[in-house]
N, C-alpha and C positions, 0 to 999 in steps of 0.2 A: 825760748825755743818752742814752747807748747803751742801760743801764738803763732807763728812761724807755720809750725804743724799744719795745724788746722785750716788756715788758708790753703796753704797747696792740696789739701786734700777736697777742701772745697772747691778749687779748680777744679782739680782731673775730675772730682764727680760731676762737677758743671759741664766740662768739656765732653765728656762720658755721656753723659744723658743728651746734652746737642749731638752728638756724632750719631748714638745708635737712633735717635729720635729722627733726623736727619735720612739715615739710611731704608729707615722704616719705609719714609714718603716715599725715597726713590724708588726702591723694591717695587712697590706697590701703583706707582706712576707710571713705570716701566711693563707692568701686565707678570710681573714673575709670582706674585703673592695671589692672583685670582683669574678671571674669566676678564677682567676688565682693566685698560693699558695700553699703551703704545703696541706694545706685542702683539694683542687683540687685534687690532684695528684693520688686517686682512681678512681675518674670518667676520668679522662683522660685516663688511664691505660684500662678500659675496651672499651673505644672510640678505643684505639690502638688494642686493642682484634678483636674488631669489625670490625675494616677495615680489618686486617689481614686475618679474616676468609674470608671478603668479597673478598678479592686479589685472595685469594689459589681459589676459585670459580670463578672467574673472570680467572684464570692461568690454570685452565683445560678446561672452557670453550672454548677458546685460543687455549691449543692445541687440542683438538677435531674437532675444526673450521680448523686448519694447515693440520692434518690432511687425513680431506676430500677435501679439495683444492689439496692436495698434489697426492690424488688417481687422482684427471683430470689436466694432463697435456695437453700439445698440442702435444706431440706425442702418447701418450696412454690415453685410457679412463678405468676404471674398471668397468664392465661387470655389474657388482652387484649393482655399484651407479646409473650408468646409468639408468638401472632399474627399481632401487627404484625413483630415479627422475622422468623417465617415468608415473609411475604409479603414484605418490602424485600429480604431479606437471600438467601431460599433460593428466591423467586422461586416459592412454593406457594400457588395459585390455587386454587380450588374453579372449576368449569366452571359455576357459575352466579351465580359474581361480577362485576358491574364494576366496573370500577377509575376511579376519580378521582384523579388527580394536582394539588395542591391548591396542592404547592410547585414 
């Protein structure tokens, strides 16, 4: 009978550690044990949305910046930037300008 014993106790513990070891994964597979999971997978989804949108704005930003670097070379300047630099930046007015402030 001791024999006898011992086996079935080494089952249920066999059985015992596959079930809770088992359940662990799924727990955990599933997004219920952390930040990361099937459950997850909406709010990541919108995180991705969100940088995306952030990029596309960042990527015009970008070229807008390319650009206006691209109108001042060092063999040409465009007339217009120069200008407009003049004016924001060095505060040169012609005495029969008026100024609009727009932003």
């Amino acid at each position: 009978m001791g024999r006898k014993t011992n086996s079935i106790i080494g089952t249920v513990l066999m059985w015992s550690f596959t079930f809770f070891l088992s359940g662990y994964f799924v727990l955990h597979a599933l997004g219920l044990g952390g930040e990361h999971g099937y459950f997850s997978l909406e709010q990541i989804d919108g995180e991705i949305a969100q940088a995306e949108e952030q990029l596309a704005e960042l990527t015009e930003y970008r070229d807008w910046l390319n650009h206006r670097v691209n109108l001042v070379s060092e063999d040409r300047v465009d007339a217009d930037l120069l200008g407009e630099l003049a004016r924001n930046n060095g505060g040169l007015y012609a005495a029969d300008e008026i100024i609009i402030n727009i932003n």
